[in-house]
N, C-alpha and C positions, 0 to 999 in steps of 0.2 A: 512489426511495431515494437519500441521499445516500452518497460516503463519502468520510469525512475521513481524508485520507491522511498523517498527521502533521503534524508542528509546530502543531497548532492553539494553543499558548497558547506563548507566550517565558519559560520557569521561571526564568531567571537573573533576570527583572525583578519577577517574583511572590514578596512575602515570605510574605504570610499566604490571598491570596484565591485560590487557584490554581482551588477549585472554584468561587467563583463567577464568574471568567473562564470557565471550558468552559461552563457552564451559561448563560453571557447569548448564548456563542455558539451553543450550540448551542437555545437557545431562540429561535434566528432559523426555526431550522427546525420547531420544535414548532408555532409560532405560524400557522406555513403550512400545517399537519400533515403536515409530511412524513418520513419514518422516517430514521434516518441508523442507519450504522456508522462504529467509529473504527479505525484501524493507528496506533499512537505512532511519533514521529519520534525523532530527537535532542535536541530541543530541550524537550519537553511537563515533563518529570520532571529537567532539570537543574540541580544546586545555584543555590540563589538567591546574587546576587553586588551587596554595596551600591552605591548607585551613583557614588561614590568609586573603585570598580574598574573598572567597565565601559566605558572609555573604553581602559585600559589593553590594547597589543598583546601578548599572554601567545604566545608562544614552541608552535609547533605540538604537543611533547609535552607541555608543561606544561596547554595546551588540554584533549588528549586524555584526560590524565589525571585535569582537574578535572570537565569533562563526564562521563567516565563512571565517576565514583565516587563515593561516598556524600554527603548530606549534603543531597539535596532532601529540602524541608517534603513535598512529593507525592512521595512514590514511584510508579512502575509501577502496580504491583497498585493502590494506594487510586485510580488515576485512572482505569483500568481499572474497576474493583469501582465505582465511584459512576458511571462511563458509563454501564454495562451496566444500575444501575437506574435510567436515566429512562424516561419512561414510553415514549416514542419509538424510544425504542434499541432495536437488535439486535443489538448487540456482546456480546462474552461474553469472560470472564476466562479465558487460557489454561490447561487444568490444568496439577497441580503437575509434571508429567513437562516441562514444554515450559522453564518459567522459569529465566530472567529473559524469556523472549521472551512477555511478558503478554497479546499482542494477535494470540495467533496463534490462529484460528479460523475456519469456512466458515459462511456464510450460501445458503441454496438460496432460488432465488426461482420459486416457484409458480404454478400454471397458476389460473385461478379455479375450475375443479374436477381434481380427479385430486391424485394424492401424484407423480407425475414431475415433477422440479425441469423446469423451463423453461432454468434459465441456476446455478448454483455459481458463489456468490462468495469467494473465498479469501483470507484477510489474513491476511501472515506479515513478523513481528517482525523485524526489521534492527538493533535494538538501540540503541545512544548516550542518552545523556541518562537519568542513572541506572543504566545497563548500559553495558558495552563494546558497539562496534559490531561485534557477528559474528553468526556464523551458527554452528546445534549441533546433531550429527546425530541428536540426537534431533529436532529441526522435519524435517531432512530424510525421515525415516524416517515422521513423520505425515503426514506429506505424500504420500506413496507410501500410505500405506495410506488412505488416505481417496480416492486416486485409484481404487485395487485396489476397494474398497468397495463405489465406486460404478457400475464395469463390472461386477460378480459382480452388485448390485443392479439396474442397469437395463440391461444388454447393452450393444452396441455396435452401435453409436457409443453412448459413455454423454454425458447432455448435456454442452455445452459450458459450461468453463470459463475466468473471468478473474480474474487474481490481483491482490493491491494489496500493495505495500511503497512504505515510506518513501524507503529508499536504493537506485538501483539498481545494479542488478551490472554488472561489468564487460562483459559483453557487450553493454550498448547504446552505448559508444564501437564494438566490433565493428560494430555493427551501423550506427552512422551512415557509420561510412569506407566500407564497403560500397555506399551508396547509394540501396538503393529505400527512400525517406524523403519527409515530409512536413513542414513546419515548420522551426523554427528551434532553431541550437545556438550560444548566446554565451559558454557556460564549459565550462569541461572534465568530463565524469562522474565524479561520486565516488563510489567502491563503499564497502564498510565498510572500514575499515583495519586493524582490528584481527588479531592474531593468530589465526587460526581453529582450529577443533578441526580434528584433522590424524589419521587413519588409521593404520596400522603399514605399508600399502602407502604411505605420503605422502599419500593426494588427502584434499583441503580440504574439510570440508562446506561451505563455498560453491559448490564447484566443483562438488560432485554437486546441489545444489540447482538451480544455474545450468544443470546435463543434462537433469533430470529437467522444470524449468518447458519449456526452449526443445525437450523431445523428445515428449512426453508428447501423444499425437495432439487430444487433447479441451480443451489447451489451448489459445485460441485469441491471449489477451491478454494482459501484464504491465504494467503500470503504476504509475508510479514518482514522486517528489515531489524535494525535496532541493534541486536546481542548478534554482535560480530564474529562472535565464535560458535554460533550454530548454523545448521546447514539442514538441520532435518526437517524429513517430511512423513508424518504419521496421518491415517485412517484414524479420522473420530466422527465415528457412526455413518452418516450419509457422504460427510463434507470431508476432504483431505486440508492437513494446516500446514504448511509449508514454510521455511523459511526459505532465502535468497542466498545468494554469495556477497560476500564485499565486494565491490570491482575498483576501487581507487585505493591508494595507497597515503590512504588518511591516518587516523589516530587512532590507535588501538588495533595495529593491523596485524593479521596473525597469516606471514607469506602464505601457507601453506592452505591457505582456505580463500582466495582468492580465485573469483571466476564468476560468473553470472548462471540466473536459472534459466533455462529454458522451457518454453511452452510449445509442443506442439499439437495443432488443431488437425485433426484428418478428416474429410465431410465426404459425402457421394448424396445424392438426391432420397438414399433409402436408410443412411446412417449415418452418425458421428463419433467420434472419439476423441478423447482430453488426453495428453499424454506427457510428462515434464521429465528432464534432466539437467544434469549439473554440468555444464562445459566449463573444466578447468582452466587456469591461466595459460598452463602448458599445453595445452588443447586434448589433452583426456576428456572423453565423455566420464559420469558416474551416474549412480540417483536413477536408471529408466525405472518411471513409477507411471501407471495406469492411474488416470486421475478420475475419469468417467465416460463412457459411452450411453447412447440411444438409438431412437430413431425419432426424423423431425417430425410435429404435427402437420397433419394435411390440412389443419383450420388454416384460413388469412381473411383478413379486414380490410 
């Protein structure tokens, strides 16, 4: 399975074809038959912009403000909504309780017999590009409960989970000053900027988001896209935070770090293992990094 971690198409350069952009890209993968999911970036669903302007250095909030406000041919939802039905897909349109965050939903990936997921895949909405860039405690709250869900359904250890966002949180600057790291960092982390939903005690839903992924025992992975010039991947405490490769030859591309991450799953009836690496463009493997092992519960419901 693949999963496409945002930006997959540049909306400012798209007037009319936005769908058949996702569709020639994502028919790279049909063509192989291999199943993809999507998480939306910043960029998928942002106003289209002549190309008369795009040249033009627009002023950081003026950016802020054209990016995430109305006025893309593709919104959210219809990119979402026409994902979810290719035939390859397994993405799914967030319900109405989560939006604007269109692209938040778990995918469980299956043993070849038995209903025990093997691995939960989690994609959760970061916003920009058509939405502001934040985080709303209602994600946080489904998130928690789909965690709760699935220790009440399959005990503990319930299986292990890795998550996917577009932009990552502040905690993997944390996490790279820290040091038990892998890879490379050429720009600074950009978390969302926006104003976050804010509590009457003050804490940020990003901030509970950012407790709950890096505490939450069954998580093992976060993985993030965004800052095109990182690649790493550091241990922060339980949870390992990963960044991706670029794989398209978009805006801001640095040749030399192009290539995609890989995940692999290794299971037997008495144990599991997480395990990622970086397969380069030129087809170098790098990055083998131990993400987490177990062994599964013997509960089921």
């Amino acid at each position: 399975m693949a999963v496409l971690s945002g930006d997959q198409i540049h909306a400012s350069f798209i007037e009319y074809n936005a769908s058949e952009v996702w569709q020639e890209l994502t028919g790279e993968l049909s063509a192989r038959g291999i199943p993809h999911t999507a998480v939306l970036g910043n960029h998928d669903a942002e106003p289209y912009r002549p190309p008369e302007e795009r040249d033009d250095d627009l002023p950081e909030d003026v950016f802020r403000a054209w990016q995430g406000g109305p006025g893309a041919n593709w919104t959210r939802k219809e990119l979402m909504s026409m994902d979810s039905a290719l035939p390859l897909s397994l993405s799914m349109v967030a319900p109405p309780t989560l939006r604007p965050a269109m692209s938040t939903f778990v995918v469980d990936v299956l043993p070849p017999t038995g209903s025990r997921p093997l691995l939960s895949v989690f994609h959760i909405d970061t916003g920009g590009g058509g939405a502001l860039q934040e985080v709303h405690f209602d994600q946080v709250e489904w998130l928690r409960e789909q965690l709760m869900r699935r220790r009440e359904i399959y005990g503990t250890p319930a299986p292990p989970v890795i998550a996917f966002q577009h932009i990552p949180l502040e905690v993997f600057e944390q996490a790279w000053e820290a040091g038990d790291c892998t890879g490379n960092k050429t720009e600074e982390v950009s978390p969302p900027y926006e104003a976050y939903e804010v509590a009457p005690n003050g804490t940020e839903a990003l901030h509970q988001l950012t407790s709950l992924l890096t505490t939450a025992p069954e998580v093992v992975a976060l993985l993030s896209g965004h800052d095109h010039g990182n690649d790493f991947c550091c241990r922060h405490g339980t949870v390992h935070l990963c960044y991706g490769r670029k794989t398209g030859l978009g805006s801001n591309v640095l040749e030399h770090m192009l290539g995609m991450r890989m995940i692999d799953l290794r299971y037997s009836p008495h144990e599991w293992t997480l395990s990622t690496r970086i397969r380069e463009r030129n087809g170098s493997v790098v990055q083998h990094k131990l993400l987490g092992a177990g062994t599964p519960s013997a509960r089921f419901k």
